[in-house]
C-alpha positions as CSV (number, residue, x, y, z in Angstrom):
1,X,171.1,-57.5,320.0
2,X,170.3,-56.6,316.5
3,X,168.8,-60.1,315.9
4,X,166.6,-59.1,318.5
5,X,166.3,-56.0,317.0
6,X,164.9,-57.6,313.7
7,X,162.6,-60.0,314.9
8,X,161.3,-56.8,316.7
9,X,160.9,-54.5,313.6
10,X,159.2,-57.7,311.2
11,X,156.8,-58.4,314.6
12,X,155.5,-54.9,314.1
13,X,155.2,-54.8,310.4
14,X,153.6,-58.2,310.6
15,X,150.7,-56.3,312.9
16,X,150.5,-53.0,311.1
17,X,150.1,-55.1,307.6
18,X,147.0,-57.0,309.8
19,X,145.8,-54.0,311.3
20,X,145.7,-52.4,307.5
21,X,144.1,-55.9,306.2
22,X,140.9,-55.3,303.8
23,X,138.9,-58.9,303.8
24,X,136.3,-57.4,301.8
25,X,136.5,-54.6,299.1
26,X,133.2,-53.9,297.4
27,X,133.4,-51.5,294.2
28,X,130.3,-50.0,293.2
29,X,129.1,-49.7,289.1
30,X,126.2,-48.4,288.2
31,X,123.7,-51.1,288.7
32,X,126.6,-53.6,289.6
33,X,128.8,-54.2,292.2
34,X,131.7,-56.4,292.2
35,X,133.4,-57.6,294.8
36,X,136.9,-59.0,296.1
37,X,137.5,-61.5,299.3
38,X,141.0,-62.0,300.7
39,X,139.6,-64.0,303.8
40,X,136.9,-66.2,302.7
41,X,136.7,-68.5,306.1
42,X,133.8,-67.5,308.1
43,X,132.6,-64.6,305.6
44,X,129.8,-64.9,302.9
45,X,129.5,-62.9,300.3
46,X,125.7,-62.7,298.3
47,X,125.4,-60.1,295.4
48,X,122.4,-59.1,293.3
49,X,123.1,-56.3,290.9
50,X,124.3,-53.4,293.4
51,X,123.4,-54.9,296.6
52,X,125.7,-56.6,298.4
53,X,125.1,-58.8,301.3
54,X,128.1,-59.7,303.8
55,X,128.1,-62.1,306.8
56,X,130.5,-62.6,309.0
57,X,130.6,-65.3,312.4
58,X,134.3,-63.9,313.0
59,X,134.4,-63.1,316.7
60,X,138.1,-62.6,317.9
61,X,138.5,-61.0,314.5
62,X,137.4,-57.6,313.5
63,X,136.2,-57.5,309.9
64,X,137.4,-55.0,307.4
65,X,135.7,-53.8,304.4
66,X,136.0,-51.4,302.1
67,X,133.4,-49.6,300.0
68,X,133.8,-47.2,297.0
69,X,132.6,-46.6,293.8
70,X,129.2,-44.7,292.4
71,X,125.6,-46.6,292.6
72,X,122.1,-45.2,292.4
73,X,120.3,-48.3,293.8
74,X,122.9,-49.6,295.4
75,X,123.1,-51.4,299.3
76,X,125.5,-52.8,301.6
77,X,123.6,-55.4,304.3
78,X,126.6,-56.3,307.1
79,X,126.1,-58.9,309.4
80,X,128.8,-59.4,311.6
81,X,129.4,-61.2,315.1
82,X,132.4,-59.5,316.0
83,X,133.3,-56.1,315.7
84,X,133.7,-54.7,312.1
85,X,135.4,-51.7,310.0
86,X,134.0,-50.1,306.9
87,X,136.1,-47.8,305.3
88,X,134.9,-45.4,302.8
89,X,136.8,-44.2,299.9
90,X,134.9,-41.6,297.4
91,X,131.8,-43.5,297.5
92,X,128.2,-42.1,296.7
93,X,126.1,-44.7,297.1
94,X,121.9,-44.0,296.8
95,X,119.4,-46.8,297.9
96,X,115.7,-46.4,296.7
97,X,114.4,-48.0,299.7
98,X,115.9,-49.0,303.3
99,X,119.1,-48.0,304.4
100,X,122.5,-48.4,302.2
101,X,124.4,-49.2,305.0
102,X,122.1,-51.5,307.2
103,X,124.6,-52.6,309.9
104,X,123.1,-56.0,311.8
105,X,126.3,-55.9,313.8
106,X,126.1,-57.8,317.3
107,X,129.2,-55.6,318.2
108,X,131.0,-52.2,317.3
109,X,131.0,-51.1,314.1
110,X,133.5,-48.6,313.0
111,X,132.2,-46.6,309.5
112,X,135.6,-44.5,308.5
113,X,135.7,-41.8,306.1
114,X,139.4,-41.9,304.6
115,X,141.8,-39.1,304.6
116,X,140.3,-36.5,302.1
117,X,137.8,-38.3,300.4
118,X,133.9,-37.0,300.1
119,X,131.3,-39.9,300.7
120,X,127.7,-39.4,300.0
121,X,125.3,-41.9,301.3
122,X,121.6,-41.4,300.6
123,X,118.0,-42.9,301.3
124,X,115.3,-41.9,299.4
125,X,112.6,-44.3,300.5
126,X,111.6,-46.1,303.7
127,X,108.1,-47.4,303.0
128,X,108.7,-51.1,304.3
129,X,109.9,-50.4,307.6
130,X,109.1,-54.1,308.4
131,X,112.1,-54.9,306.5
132,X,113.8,-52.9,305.5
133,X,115.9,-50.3,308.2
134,X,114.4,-46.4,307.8
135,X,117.8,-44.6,308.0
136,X,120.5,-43.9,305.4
137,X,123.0,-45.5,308.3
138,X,120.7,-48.0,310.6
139,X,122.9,-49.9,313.5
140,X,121.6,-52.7,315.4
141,X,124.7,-52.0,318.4
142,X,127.3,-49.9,319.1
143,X,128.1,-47.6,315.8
144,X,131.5,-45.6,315.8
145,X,132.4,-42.7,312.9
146,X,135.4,-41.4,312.4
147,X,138.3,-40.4,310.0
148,X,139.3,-37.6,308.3
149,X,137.6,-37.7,305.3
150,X,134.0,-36.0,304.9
151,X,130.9,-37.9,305.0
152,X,127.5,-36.5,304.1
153,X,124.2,-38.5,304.6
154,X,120.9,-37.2,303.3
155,X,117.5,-39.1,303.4
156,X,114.9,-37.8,301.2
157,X,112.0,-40.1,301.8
158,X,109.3,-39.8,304.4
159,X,110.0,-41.5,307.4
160,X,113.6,-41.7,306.8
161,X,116.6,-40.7,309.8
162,X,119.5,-39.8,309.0
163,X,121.6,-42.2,311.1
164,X,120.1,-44.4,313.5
165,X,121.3,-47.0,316.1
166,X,119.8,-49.3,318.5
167,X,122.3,-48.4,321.1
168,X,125.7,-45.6,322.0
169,X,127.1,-43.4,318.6
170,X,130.4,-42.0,318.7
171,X,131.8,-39.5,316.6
172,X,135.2,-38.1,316.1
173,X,137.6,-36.4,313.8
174,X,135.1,-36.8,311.3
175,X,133.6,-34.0,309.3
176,X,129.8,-35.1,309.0
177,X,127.1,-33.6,307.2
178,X,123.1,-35.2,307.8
179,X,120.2,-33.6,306.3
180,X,116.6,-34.9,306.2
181,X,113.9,-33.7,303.9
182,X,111.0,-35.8,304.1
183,X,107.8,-35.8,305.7
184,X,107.5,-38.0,308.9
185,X,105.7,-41.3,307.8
186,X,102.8,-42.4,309.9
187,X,101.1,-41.2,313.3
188,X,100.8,-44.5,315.9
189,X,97.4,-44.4,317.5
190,X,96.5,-43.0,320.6
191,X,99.3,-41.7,321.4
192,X,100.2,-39.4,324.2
193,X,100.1,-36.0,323.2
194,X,97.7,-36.4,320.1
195,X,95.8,-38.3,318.0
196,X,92.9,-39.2,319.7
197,X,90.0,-37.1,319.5
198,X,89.1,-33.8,321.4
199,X,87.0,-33.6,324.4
200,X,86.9,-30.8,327.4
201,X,88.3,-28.9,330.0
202,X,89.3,-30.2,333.4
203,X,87.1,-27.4,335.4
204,X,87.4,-27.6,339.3
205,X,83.7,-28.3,339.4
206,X,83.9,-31.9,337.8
207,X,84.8,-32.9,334.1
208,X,82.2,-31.5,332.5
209,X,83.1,-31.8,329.0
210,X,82.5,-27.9,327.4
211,X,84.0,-26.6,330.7
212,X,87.1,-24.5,329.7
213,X,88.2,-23.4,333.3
214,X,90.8,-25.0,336.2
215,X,93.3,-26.5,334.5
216,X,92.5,-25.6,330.8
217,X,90.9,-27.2,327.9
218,X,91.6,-30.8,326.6
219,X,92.3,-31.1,323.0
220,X,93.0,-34.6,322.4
221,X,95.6,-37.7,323.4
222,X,93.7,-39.2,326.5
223,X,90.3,-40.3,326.5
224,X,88.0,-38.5,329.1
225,X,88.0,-38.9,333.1
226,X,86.9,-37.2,336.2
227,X,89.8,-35.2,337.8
228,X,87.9,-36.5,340.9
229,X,89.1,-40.2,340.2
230,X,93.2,-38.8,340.2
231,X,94.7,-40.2,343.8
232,X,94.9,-37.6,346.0
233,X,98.5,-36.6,346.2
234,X,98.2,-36.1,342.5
235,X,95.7,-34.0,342.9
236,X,97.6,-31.4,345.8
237,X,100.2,-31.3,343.5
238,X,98.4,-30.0,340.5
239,X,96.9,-27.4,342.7
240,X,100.1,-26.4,344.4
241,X,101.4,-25.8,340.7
242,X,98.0,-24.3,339.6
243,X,98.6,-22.0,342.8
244,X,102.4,-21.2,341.9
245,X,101.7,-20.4,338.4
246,X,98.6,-18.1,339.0
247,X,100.8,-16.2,341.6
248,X,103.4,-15.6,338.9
249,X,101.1,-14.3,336.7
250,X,100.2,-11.9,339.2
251,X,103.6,-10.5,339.7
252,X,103.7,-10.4,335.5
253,X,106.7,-13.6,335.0
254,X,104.7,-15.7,332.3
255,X,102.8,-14.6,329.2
256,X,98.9,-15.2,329.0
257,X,99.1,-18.4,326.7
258,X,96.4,-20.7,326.8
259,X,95.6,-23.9,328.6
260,X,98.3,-26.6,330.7
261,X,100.5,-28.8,329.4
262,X,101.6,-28.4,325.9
263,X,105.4,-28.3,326.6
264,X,106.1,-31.5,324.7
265,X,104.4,-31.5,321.9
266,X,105.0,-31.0,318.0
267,X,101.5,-30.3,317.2
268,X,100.6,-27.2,315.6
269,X,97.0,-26.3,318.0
270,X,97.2,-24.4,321.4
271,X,94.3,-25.5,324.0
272,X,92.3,-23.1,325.5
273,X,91.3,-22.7,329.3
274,X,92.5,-20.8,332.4
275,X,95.9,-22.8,333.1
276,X,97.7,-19.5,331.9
277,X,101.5,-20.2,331.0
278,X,101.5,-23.3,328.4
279,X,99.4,-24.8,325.4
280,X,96.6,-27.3,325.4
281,X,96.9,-30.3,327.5
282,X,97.6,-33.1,325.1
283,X,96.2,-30.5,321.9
284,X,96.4,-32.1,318.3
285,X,94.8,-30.8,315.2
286,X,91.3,-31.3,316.2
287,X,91.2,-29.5,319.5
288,X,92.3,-25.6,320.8
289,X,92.9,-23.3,318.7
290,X,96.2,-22.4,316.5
291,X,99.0,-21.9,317.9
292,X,102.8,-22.8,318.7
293,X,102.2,-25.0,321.6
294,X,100.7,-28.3,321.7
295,X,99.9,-31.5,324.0
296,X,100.1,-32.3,328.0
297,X,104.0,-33.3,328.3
298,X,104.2,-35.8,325.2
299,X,104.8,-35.9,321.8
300,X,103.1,-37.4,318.6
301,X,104.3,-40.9,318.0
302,X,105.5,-41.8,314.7
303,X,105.8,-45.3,312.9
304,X,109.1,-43.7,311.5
305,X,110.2,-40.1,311.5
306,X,112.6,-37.7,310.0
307,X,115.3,-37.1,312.7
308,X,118.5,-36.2,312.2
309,X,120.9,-38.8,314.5
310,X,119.0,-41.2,316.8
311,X,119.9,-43.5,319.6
312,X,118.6,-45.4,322.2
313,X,122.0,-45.1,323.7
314,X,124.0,-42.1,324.4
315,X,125.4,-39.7,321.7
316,X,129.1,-38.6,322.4
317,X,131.0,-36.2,319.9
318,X,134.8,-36.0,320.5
319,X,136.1,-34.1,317.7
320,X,135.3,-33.5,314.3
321,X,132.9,-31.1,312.6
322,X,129.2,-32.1,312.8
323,X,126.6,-30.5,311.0
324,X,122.8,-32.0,311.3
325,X,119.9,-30.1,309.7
326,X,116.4,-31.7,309.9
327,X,112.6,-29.9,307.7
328,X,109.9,-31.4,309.2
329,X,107.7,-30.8,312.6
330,X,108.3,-33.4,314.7
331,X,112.1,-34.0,313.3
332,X,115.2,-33.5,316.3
333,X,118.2,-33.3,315.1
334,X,120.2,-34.8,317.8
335,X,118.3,-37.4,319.8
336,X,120.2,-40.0,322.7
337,X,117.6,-41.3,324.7
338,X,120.1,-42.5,327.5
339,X,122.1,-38.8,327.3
340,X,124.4,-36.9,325.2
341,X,127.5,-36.0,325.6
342,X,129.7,-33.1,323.1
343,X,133.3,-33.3,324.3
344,X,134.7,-31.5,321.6
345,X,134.4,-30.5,317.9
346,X,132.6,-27.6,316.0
347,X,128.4,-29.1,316.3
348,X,125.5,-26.6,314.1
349,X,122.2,-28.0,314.5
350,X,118.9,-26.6,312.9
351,X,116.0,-28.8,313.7
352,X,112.2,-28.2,313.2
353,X,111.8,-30.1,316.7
354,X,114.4,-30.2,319.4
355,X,117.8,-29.1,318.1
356,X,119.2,-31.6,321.2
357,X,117.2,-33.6,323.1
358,X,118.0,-36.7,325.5
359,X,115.6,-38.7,328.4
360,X,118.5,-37.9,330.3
361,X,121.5,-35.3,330.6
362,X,122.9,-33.5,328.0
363,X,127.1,-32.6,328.5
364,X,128.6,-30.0,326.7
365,X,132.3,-30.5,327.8
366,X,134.3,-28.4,325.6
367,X,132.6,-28.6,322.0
368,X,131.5,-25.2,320.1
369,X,127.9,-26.0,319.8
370,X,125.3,-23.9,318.4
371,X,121.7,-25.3,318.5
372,X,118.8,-23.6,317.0
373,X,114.7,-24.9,317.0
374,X,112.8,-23.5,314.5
375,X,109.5,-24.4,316.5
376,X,110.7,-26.2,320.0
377,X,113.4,-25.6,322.3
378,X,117.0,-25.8,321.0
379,X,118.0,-28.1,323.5
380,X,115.9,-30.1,326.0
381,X,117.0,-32.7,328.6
382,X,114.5,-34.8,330.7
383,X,116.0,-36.9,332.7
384,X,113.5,-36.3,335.7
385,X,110.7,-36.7,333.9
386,X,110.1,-33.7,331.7
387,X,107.7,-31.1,332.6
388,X,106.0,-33.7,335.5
389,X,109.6,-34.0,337.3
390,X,108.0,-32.6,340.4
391,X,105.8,-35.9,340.4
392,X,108.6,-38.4,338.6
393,X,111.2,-37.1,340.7
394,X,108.9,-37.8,344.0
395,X,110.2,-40.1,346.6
396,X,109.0,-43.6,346.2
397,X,108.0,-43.7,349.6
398,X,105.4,-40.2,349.2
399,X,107.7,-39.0,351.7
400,X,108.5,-35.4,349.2
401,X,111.1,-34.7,346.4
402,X,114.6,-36.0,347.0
403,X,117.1,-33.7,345.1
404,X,117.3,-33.7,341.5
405,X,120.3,-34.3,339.6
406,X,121.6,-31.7,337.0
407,X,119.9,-32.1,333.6
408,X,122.2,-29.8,331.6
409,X,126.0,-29.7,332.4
410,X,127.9,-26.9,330.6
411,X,132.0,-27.5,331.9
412,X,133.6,-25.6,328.5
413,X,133.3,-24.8,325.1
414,X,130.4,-22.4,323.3
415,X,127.1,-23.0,324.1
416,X,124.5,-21.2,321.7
417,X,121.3,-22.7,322.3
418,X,118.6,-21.0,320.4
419,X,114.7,-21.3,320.0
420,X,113.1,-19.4,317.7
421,X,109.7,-19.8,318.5
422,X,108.7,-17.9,321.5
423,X,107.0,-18.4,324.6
424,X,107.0,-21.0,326.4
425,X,109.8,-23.3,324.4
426,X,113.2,-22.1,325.5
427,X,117.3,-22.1,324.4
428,X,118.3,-24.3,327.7
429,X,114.9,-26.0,328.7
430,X,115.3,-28.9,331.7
431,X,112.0,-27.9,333.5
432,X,112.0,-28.0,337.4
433,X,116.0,-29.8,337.3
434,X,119.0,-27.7,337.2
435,X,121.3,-26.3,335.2
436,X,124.7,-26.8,336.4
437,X,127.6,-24.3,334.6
438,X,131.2,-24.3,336.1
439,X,132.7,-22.6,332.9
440,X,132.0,-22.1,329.1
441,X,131.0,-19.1,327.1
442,X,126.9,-19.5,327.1
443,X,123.9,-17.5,325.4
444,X,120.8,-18.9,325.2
445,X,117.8,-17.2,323.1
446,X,114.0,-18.3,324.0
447,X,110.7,-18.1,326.1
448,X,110.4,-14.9,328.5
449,X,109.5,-16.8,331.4
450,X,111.4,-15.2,334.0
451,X,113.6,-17.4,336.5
452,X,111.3,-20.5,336.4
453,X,112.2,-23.6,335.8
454,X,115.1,-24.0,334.0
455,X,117.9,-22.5,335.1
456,X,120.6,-23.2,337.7
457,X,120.7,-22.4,341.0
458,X,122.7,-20.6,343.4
459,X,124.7,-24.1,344.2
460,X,125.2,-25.3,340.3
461,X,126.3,-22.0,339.4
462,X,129.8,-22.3,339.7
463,X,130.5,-20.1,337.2
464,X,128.7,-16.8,337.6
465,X,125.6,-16.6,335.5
466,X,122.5,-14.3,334.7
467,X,119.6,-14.6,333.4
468,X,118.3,-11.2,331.0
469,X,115.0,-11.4,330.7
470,X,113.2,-8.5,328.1
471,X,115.9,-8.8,325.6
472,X,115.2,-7.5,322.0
473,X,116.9,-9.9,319.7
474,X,117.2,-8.3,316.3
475,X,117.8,-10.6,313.3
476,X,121.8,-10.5,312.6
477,X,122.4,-7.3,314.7
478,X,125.3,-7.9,317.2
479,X,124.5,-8.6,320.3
480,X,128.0,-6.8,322.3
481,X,128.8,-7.6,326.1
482,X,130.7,-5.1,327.4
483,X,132.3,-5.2,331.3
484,X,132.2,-2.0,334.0
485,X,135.5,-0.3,331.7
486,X,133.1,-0.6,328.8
487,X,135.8,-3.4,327.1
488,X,134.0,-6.0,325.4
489,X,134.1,-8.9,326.3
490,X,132.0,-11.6,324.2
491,X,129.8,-10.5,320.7
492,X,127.7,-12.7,319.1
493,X,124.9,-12.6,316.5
494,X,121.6,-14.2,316.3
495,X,120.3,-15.0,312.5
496,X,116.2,-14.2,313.5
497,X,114.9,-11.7,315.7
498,X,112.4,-12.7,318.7
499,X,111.2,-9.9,320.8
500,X,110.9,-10.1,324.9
501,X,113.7,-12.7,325.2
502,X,114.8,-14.4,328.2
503,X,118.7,-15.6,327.5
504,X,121.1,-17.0,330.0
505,X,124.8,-15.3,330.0
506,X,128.0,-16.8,331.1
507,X,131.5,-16.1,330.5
508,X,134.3,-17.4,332.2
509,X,135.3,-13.7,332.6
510,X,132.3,-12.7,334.9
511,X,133.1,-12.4,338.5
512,X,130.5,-12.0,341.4
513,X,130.4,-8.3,342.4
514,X,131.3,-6.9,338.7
515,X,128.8,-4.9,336.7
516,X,128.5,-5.3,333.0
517,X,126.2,-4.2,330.4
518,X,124.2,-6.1,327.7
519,X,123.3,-3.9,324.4
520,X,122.0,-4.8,321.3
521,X,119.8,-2.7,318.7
522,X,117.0,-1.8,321.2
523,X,117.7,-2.8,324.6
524,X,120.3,-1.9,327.2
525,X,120.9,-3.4,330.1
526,X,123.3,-3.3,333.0
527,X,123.4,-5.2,335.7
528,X,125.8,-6.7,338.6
529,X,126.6,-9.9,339.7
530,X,125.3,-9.7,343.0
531,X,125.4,-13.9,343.4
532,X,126.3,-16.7,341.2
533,X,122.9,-16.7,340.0
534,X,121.4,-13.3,339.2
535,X,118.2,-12.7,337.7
536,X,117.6,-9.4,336.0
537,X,114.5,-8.2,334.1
């Protein structure tokens, strides 16, 4: 038995002293880097001065290396065909142009900040984005962070992302810091949403270029057409909205902005016309005049911009404390094209753009999330198809709209989602797909535009919810929520102020049938919970 024993215990230290392995350790200088290799089969090394080039054809194997050390023009290039570990101990490592960790992984790769160290990692130019990666961590496939160690990542130069990866990022236990500063760095041509010159309104009578009625004034990101030469179910649709929209404005449920479309759009121009509730269709900087909205449904197209973490996957945070902060219009801070998904962990976002945004649906399972735009909506999911769901979320067959998904699920945690601008962008914006809440403490802070579209409905309200529409938010004045024994219940502050907002409630201590009161410095409002979903102006 206690041979047994023995061969058991030197099995296990025989895999935790492999599992602990470092093949590579690079130690930063200055303007030199030197470097030690333990497993030199199937790994190349290449170093000039502070850039240091590994490549690995490993595949069973995952690679280990570890970085520390102090360089100003410093880079690590990591080529591996297997999954890969880089462990970071106390390194601050700056590159002058493309990213310092350029990761050309085929598989996972693992960055790890150890156990009470403070990394820095820093970009400060990303002119050559034809070679060189335009991110201070760029990931050709599936990037992982984690440890318990801080890690703070800052790109200075235009066009540069904070973290970027070609497909899913996962975070955990990790306390991450990303900040970008510079401006974004080139506008692609023609694309939708701006860019391409002005031209006119899209009037009922024909396309008459100067024509500023129907659906609103044109200023810029398509060339012209005749509204005539639209197929025809395209055409009902726009009037059944044009109809829907004009009979809201009747009973006073959408401000009198100008022109249709400008939903998704960074620009900084508002089209004119008699399409009341949104900005200029497709507006840029030549056409409709100033204001917060901007183009018909799209955004301005980059070569590279300033966002804060990027995927073409999904975005999952487990754990961990994440911080993201982005300066420039046009910059999200949180961007998974394919969804993302907060399961846990303390997330602040301030972005210029979209604090959170995803082409599909955004999860918030349990993490304490607070999400503030500075000139967008704090967080936007659009998996339907953005503002046009009602047309991308048509049956193939033309035979009407099948049922649309959720686009936000809120199951737990804190939800503060908070837009700063005003009318139309919003805290929670989906469009025409629901919201679906079945617990979580929410408040969201944005457009007044009464019940209509995003919000859940009476099915995906599983946990009783209102919308307050009118509320006076008053720059760091507490905002108290008090139930019918006048006990409070949830108080929060908001750090601007933003008159005539509409914010969506939700506690997991509302019940249907209760009344409770909303005050703040200015507005008092109580209301009951006459259904899951209750709307109160």
């Amino acid at each position: 038995m206690k041979y047994r024993f023995l061969g058991t215990l030197i099995s296990a230290l025989l895999t935790l002293g492999t599992a602990q392995a470092t093949d590579v350790t690079v130690t930063y200088n200055g303007k030199k880097a030197t470097v030690e290799q333990t497993v030199k089969d199937s790994v190349k090394v290449a170093v000039d001065g502070a850039k240091v080039s590994i490549e690995s054809t490993y595949q069973a194997h995952k690679l280990s290396v570890r970085l520390t050390g102090q360089s100003n023009d410093g880079q690590l290039i990591l080529k591996t065909a297997g999954k890969a570990k880089v462990k970071l101990h106390n390194l601050t490592l700056t590159s002058q142009e493309g990213a310092p960790l350029w990761l050309k992984n085929k598989k996972k790769v693992e960055i790890v900040a150890a156990d009470g160290t403070e990394n820095t990692l820093t970009i400060t130019a990303c002119n050559d984005t034809a070679n060189h990666k335009s991110a201070t961590i760029w990931a050709k496939d599936k990037l992982l962070l984690s440890g318990k160690g801080t890690l703070h990542v800052i790109a200075t130069g235009d066009g540069c992302r904070g973290i970027k990866s070609k497909d899913h990022i996962t975070i955990e236990d990790l306390t991450l810091n990303v900040t970008t500063t510079g401006n974004n760095l080139g506008e692609k041509p023609f694309s939708f949403g701006g860019g391409m010159p002005p031209f006119g309104g899209m009037s009922p009578e024909g396309n008459d270029s100067t024509q500023q009625g129907g659906f609103g004034r044109f200023g810029g990101g398509m060339p012209p057409f005749n509204p005539e030469d639209l197929p025809e179910e395209v055409k009902q649709k726009f009037e059944e909205m044009r109809k829907e929209f004009e009979e809201k404005m009747k009973n006073g449920e959408f401000p009198p902005f100008g022109g249709f479309g400008g939903m998704r759009n960074d620009s900084t121009r508002q089209g004119q016309g008699g399409f009341p509730p949104f900005g200029g269709m497709g507006g840029n900087e030549e056409g409709g005049q100033s204001g917060p909205m901007g183009g018909f449904g799209g955004k301005h197209k980059y070569i590279s911009s300033t966002k804060g973490i990027a995927s073409k996957g999904t975005i999952t945070i487990n754990s961990g404390n994440v911080t993201v902060r982005t300066n420039t219009p046009g910059a999200e801070g949180i961007e998974g094209k394919e969804g993302v998904i907060l399961n846990g962990g303390n997330i602040d976002v301030i972005a210029t753009d979209d604090a959170i945004n995803a082409n599909a649906t955004i999860q918030f399972n349990g993490a304490n999330v607070i999400a503030r735009s500075t000139t967008n909506d704090a967080v936007d999911a659009n998996p339907q198809g953005g503002f046009f769901m009602p047309f991308g979320n048509a049956n193939p067959t033309g035979e009407g709209q099948k049922k649309a998904d959720p686009a936000i699920i809120i199951t737990g945690g804190t939800v503060y989602a908070w837009s700063q601008i005003g009318a139309p962008e919003e805290g929670l914006d989906c469009d025409f797909s629901p919201i679906e809440i079945t617990g979580g403490n929410v408040f969201s802070v944005g457009a007044g535009m009464g019940d209509m579209p995003s919000v859940p409905t009476q099915e995906t309200a599983k946990q009783p919810t209102v919308l307050l529409v009118g509320i006076n938010i008053v720059e760091d004045q507490p905002i108290h929520l008090y139930d019918s024994k006048g006990t409070p219940i949830h108080t929060i502050t908001v750090p601007f102020s933003l008159q005539r907002s509409s914010s969506l409630v939700t506690t997991p201590k509302f019940e249907v049938g209760n009344t409770y009161t909303l005050k703040t410095q200015g507005y008092e409002k109580t209301f009951t919970l006459n259904e899951n979903f209750t709307v109160v102006r």
